[in-house]
N, C-alpha and C positions, 0 to 999 in steps of 0.2 A: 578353420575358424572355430573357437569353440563357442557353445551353446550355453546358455543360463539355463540352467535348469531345475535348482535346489530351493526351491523356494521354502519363505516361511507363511504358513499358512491357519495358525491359529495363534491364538494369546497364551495357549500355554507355552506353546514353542519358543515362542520371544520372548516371557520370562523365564527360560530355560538359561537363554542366552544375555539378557538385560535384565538383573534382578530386582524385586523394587525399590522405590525409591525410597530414601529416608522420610519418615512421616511429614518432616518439619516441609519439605520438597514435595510432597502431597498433598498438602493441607494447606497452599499458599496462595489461594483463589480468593478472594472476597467478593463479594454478590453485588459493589458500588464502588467509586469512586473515593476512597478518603484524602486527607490532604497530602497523602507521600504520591499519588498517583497523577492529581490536580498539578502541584509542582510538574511533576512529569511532563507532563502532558503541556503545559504551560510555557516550558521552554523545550518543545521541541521543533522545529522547523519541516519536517519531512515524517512521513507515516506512509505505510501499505495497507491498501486495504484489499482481503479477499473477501468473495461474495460468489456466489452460484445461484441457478435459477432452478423453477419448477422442473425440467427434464435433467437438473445434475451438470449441467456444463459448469465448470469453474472460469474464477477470473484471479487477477490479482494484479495490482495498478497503485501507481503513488500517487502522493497526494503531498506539495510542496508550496512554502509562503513563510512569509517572515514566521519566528517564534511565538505562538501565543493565537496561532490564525483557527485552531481547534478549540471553538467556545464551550465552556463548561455552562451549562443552565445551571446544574445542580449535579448531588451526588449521583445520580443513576441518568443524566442525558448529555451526551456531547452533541455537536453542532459542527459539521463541514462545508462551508463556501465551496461551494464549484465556483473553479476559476477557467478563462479559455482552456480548449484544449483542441484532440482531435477530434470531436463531435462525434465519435462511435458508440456512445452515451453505455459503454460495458455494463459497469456498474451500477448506474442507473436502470438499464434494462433486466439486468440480474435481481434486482431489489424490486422490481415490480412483481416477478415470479416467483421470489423467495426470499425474502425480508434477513437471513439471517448473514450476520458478517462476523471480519475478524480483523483486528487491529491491529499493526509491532509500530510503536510511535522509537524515533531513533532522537540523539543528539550526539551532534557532531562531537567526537573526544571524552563521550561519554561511555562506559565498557560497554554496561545493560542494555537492557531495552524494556519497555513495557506494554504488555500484551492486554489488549482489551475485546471481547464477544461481545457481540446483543445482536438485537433488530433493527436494521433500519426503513425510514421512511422519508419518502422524495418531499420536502416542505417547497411552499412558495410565499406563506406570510409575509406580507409588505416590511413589516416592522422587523421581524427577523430577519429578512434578507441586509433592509437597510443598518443594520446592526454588524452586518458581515463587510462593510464597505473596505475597501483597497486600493487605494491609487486615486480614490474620488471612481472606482468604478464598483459597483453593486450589484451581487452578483444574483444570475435569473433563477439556479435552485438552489436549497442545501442537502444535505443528506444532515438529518435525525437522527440517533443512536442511542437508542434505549439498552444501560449496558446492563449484563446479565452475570458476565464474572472479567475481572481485573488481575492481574498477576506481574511481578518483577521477571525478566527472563534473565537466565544464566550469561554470563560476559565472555566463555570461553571460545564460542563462536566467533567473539569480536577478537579477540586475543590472537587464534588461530590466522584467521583471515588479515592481521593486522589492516584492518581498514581502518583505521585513525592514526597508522603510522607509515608515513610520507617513502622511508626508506626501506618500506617492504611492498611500494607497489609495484605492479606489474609494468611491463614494457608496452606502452597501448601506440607504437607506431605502424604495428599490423592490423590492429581492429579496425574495422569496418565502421563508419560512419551509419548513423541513423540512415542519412541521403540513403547512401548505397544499401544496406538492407528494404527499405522501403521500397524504392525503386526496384530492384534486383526479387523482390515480392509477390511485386505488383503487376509484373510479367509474367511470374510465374501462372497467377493464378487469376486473372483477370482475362476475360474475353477479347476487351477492349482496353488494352493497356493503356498507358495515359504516352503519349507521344513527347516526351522530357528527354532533357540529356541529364547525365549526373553534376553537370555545372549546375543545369534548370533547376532539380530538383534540390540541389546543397544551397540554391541562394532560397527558395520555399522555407525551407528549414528554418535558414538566418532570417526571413522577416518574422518567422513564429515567434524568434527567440525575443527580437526587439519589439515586439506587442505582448507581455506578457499577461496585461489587462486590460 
């Protein structure tokens, strides 16, 4: 078997190998919000968020709801509804230890994507939350986002991956269900595994799905 072994191990090295980038692709950060970003951001339906705590552990977790469910205050703050989930509270625990995060907001059939930094902070203000309402349900935090730089991302990734073309997906009759990864997981490393079949745990699954608030 062979061995990795060649690594790259400094910045000159990689631009030895990746030269830089053209200025205009350099320079293409703004410090807020303006209104190409808002649009953005406006009609997207689905975003990731990374985040990492005081000792360095990473995360990174979606965050999904009708278009428009990411509130813009203003230029420099957006606003995310926690909706149910699996109460592992990642990012939220991550953001108590290190406030800082990272954003790619997507829309469906659209090539781009748009990347957004700052800080965030766990809110509970009554009036903000109730501002956040869905379904007639209200949700109990949000996460704050004081942004610090904005940016358009390259479409060649989406291009590549054809993920918005129907006739370049992959074959998902081998993939693994959620159920079965969870389950299959949760034995692994659990003292006390939870006593489920994979029937148990795939109907688990399907009431998550039909509560979605």
């Amino acid at each position: 078997m062979n061995h990795i072994e060649d690594f790259v191990t400094s910045m000159e090295q990689l631009r030895e190998i990746i030269p830089a980038p053209d200025p205009l692709i350099a320079n293409k950060a703004i410090d807020h919000l303006d209104d190409l970003c808002q649009r953005f951001i406006a009609a997207s339906p689905f975003l990731l968020i990374a985040s990492r705590n005081g000792s360095g552990s990473l995360d990174i977790s979606p965050r999904g709801d009708p278009a428009g469910f990411v509130h813009i205050l203003d230029n420099k703050t957006l606003v995310i509804p926690d909706r149910p989930g699996n109460k592992r509270v990642d990012t939220f625990g991550n953001v108590l230890g290190y406030g800082n995060v990272s954003l790619i907001f997507l829309i469906p059939g659209v090539g781009g994507s748009l990347r957004v930094t700052g800080t965030a902070r766990i809110a509970r203000d009554q009036w903000l939350l109730e501002s956040l309402t869905q379904n007639n349900k209200v949700p109990r935090l949000a996460l704050v986002i004081s942004v610090e730089k904005a940016m358009g991302h390259c479409a060649r990734c989406m291009a590549r991956s054809g993920l918005w073309q129907p006739e370049l997906w992959p074959d998902i009759t081998t993939v693994p269900t959620v159920a079965e990864i969870t389950l299959a997981h949760a034995n692994l490393v659990s003292e006390n595994p939870p006593a489920l079949s994979l029937d148990e745990m795939q109907a688990s699954v399907d009431r998550a799905l039909n509560k979605l608030y």
